[in-house]
N, C-alpha and C positions, 0 to 999 in steps of 0.2 A: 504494500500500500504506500501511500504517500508519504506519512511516517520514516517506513521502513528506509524510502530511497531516499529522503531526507538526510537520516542519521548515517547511510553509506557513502554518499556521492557529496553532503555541504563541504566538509574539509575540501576537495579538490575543486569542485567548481564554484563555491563560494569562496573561504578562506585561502585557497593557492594561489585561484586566477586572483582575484582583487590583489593579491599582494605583488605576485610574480611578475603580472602584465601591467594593471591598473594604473598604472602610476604612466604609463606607458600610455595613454589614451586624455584626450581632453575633451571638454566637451567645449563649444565653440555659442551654445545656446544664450549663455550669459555673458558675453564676453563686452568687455568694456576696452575702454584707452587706457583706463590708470590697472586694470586688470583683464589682459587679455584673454586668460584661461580661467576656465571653472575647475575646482578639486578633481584631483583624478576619480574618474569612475568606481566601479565597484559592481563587481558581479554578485547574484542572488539567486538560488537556485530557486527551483519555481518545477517541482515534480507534477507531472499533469498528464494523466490516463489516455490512452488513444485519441478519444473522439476531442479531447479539449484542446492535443497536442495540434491536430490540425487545424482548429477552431482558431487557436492563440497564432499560427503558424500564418493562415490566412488575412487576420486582422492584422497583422506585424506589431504583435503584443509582444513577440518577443525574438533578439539578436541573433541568440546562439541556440543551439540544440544539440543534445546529446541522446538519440536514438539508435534504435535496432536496425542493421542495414535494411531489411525490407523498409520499415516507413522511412527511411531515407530516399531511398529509391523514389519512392509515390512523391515526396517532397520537392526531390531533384526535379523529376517529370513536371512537377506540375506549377510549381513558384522558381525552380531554377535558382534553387541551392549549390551552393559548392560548400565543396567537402575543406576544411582548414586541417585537419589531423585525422588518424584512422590508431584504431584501438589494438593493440597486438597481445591476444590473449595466450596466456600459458595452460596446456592443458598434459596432464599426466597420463600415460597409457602404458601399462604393463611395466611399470617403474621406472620409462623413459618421458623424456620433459618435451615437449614440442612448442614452438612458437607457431603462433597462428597468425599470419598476417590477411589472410583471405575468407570471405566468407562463400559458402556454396550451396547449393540446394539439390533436391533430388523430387521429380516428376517421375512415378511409377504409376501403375498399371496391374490390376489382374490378371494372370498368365493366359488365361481364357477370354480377356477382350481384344479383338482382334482390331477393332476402330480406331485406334491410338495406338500409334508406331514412331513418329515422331512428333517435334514439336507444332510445325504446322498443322497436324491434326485436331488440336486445341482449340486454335485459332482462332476465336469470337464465341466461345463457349464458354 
């Protein structure tokens, strides 16, 4: 729940980014002659369920996003996101450590449907 990715993810995208980058960014909205820049920014994490992440994504409620490569994907396609970093996960398998820098999927098939062979068979279905 929201909660949960709260108490996972604020250290890094709250407390890291504002500190690491923040200072790094101005904002221009306030800006004066005797004070050209406003305080550096400051990230806030903002956990938000599918249907809001699109919602807040289309209103441009909000900068950054840290999502699952499929609604990236849907995001990319449709507001024309670009990607800033990609996530390289470590995953253990039979007591060896692998880096995962790729995501992949898999489109299968009952052995017995003979109507889908490949992927144009899909195709508007």
């Amino acid at each position: 729940g929201f909660e949960n990715a709260y108490k996972e993810f604020n250290k890094t995208f709250g407390d890291y980014l504002s500190s690491a980058v923040g200072n790094r960014f101005f904002s221009i909205d306030n800006a004066t002659a005797s004070s050209p820049r406003s305080p550096p920014i400051r990230f806030e994490l903002k956990p938000l369920n599918f249907n809001l992440l699109f919602t807040d994504v289309y209103a441009q409620i909000v900068d950054f996003i840290y999502v699952n490569p499929s609604a990236y994907a849907c995001i990319e396609a449709e507001v024309g996101a670009n990607s800033l970093v990609s996530q390289i996960s470590l995953r253990k398998v039979g007591g060896e450590q692998y880096q995962l820098t790729k995501f992949g999927g898999v489109i299968m098939t009952l052995a017995n449907n003979t109507s889908i062979n490949t992927i144009e068979d899909i195709r508007g279905k």
